[in-house]
C-alpha positions as CSV (number, residue, x, y, z in Angstrom):
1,X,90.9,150.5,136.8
2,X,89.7,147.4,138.4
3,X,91.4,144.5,139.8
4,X,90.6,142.2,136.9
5,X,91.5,144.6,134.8
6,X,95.1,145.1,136.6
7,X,96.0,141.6,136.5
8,X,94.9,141.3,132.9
9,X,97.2,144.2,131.9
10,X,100.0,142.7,134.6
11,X,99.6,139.4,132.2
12,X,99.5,140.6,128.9
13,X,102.6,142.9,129.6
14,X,104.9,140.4,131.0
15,X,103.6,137.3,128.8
16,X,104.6,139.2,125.9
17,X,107.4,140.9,126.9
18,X,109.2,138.5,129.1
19,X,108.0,135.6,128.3
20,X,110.7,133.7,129.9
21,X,111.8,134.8,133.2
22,X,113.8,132.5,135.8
23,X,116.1,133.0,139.1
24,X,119.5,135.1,139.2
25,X,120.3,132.4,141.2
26,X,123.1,130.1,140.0
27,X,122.4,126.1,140.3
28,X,122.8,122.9,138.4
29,X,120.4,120.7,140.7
30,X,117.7,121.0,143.1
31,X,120.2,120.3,145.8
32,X,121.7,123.6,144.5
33,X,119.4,125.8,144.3
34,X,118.0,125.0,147.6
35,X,121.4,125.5,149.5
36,X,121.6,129.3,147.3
37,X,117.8,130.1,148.1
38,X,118.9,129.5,151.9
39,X,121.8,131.2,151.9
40,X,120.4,134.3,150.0
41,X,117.7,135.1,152.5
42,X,119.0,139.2,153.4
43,X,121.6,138.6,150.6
44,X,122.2,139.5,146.9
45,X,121.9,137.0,144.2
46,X,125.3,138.4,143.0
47,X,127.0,137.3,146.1
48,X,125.4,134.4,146.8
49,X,126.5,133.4,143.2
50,X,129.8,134.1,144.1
51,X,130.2,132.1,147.1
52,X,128.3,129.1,145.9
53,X,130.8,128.6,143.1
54,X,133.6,127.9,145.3
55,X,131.1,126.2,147.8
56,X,129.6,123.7,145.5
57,X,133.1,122.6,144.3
58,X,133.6,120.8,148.5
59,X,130.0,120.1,149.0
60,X,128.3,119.3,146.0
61,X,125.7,116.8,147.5
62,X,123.4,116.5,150.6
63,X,126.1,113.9,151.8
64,X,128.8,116.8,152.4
65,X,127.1,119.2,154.1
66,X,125.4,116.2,156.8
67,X,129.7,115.3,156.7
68,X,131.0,118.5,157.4
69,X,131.7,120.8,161.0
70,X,130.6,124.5,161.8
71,X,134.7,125.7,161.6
72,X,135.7,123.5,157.8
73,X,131.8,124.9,156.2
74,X,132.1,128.7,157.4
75,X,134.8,129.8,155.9
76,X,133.0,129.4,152.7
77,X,130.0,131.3,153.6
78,X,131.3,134.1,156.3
79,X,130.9,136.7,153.4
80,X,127.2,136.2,153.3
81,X,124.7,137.9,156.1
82,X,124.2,135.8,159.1
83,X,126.5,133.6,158.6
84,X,126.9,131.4,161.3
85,X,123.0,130.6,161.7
86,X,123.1,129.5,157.7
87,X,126.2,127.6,158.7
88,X,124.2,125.8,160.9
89,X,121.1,125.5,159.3
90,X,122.8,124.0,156.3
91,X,125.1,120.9,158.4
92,X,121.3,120.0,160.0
93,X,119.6,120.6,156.1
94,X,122.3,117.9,154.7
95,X,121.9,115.5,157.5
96,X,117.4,116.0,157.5
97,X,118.1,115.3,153.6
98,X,120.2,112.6,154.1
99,X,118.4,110.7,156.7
100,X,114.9,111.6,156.1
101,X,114.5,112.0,152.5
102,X,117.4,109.2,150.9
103,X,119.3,112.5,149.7
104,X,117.0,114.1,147.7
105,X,115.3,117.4,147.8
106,X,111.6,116.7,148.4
107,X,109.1,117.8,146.2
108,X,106.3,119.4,148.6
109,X,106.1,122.6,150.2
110,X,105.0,120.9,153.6
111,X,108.2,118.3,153.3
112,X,110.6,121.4,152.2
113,X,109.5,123.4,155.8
114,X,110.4,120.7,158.0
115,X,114.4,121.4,157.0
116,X,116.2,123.5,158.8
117,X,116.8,127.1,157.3
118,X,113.5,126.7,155.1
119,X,110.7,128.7,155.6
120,X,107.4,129.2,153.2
121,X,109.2,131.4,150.8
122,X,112.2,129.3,150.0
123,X,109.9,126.1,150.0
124,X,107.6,128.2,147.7
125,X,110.9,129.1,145.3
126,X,112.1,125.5,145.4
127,X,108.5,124.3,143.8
128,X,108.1,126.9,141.7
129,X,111.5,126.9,139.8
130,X,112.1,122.8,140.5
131,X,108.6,122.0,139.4
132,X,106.9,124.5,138.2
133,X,104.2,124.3,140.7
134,X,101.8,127.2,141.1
135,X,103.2,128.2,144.3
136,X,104.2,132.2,145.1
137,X,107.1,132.8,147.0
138,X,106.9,136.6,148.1
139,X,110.2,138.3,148.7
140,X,110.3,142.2,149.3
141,X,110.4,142.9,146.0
142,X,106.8,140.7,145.3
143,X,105.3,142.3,148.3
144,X,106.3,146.0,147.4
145,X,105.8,145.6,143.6
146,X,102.0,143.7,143.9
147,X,101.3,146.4,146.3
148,X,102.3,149.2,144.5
149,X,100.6,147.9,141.1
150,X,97.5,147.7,143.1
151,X,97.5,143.7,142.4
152,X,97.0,143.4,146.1
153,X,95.5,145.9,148.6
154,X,97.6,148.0,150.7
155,X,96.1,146.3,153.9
156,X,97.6,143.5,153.2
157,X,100.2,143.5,155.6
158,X,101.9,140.2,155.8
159,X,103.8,138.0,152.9
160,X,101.2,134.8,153.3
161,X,98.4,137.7,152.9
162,X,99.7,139.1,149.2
163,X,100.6,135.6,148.6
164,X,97.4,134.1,149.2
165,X,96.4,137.2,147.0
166,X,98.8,136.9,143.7
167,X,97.5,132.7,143.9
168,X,93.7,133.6,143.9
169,X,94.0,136.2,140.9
170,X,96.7,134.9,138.7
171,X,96.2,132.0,136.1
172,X,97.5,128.6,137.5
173,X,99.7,128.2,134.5
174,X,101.5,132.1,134.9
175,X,102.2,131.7,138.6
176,X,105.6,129.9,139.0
177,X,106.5,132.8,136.2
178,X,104.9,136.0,137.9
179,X,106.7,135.7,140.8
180,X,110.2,136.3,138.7
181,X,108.2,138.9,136.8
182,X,107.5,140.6,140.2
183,X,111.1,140.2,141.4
184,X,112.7,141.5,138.8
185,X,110.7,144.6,138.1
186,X,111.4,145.1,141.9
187,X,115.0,144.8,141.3
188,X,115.8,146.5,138.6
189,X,112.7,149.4,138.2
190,X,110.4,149.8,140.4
191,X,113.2,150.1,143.0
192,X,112.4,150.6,147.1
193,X,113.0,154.0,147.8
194,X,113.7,155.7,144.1
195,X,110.9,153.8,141.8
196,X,112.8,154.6,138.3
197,X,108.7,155.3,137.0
198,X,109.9,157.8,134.2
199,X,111.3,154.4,132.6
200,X,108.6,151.7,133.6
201,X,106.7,150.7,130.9
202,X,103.7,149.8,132.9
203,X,102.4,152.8,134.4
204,X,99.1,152.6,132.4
205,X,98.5,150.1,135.2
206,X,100.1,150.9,138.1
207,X,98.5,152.3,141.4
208,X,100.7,153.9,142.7
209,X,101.8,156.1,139.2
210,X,98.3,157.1,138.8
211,X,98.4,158.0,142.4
212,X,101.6,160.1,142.5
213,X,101.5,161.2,138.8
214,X,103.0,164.9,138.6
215,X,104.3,164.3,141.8
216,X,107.9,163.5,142.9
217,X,108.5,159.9,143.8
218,X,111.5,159.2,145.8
219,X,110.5,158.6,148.8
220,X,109.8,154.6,150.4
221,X,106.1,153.9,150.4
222,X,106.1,151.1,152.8
């Protein structure tokens, strides 16, 4: 199957099938979302979601977090991986926001970069989900699941590589979408180490099916 012909199939499947797709991510606001996308980074959704409930209820704006001290904001976030850099990185997010952007989340993935705690991906996430911009955040699930489908090569080594990739091949108007579609079929099917293929509905596409069809697959392909 060709690459045109992957991405086609990749379209059709998910357009029809899941036509609406968004973040496991809990959030009311912008403000929200970008403090869970942060504190998510090596984390679950599910506990992310769990901290931020109580989290949001003492720092529910930009103005909070630039107000607050490392020992009164950890507490609230010691349950999530790397705790005490996100600590940090979220104090010095609130104050950036607060005195360079008037307290609101900026809108650009060059602005969004410049906080502290933000890289690509999360600045990528923010305009996607915010805005609906045509920007692909990869996460491990994107990059194992586009490279497995054969949407992207296997030498493609690095996220910016299969994101650069997924933007040049996928329809501007399906982008801010395919990057949930990629997530969650990475989260909940096509798994790291045990892809549950027997129950994937879109083998008749998949690379790495039609290259380990008969076969046993349990094993990490990374």
């Amino acid at each position: 199957m060709l690459k045109k012909q992957r991405y086609e199939a990749f379209i059709q499947h998910f357009s029809e099938n899941m036509p609406v797709a968004e973040t496991e991510l809990e959030y009311e606001n912008p403000f929200q979302l970008l403090v869970a996308v942060v504190l998510s980074a090596q984390c679950t959704d599910k506990r992310v979601n769990i901290v931020t409930r109580e989290l949001f209820k003492h720092f529910p704006t930009p103005e909070h977090l630039a107000a607050t001290h490392f020992d009164e904001l950890f507490p609230y976030i010691r349950s999530i991986s790397y705790p005490n850099n996100k600590t940090k990185h979220l104090i010095g997010l609130g104050k950036m926001l607060m005195e360079d952007f008037g307290g609101e989340v900026p809108s650009t993935v060059e602005e969004l970069v410049k906080l502290p705690g933000v890289g690509r991906k999360t600045a990528n996430v923010i305009t996607s989900v915010v805005w609906n911009q045509p920007n692909m955040a990869v996460d491990t699930h994107v990059f194992r699941v586009s490279r497995r489908l054969g949407l992207v090569p296997m030498t493609a080594k690095t996220p910016f590589e299969v994101e650069k990739q997924l933007v040049k091949h996928i329809p501007k108007q399906y982008i801010h979408v395919a990057h949930h579609w990629l997530i969650l079929h990475g989260r909940y099917v096509c798994l790291a180490r045990r892809p549950k293929c027997e129950e994937c509905t879109i083998t008749h596409f998949c690379k790495y099916f039609e290259k380990n069809h008969g076969k046993a697959i349990t094993k990490e392909i990374e």
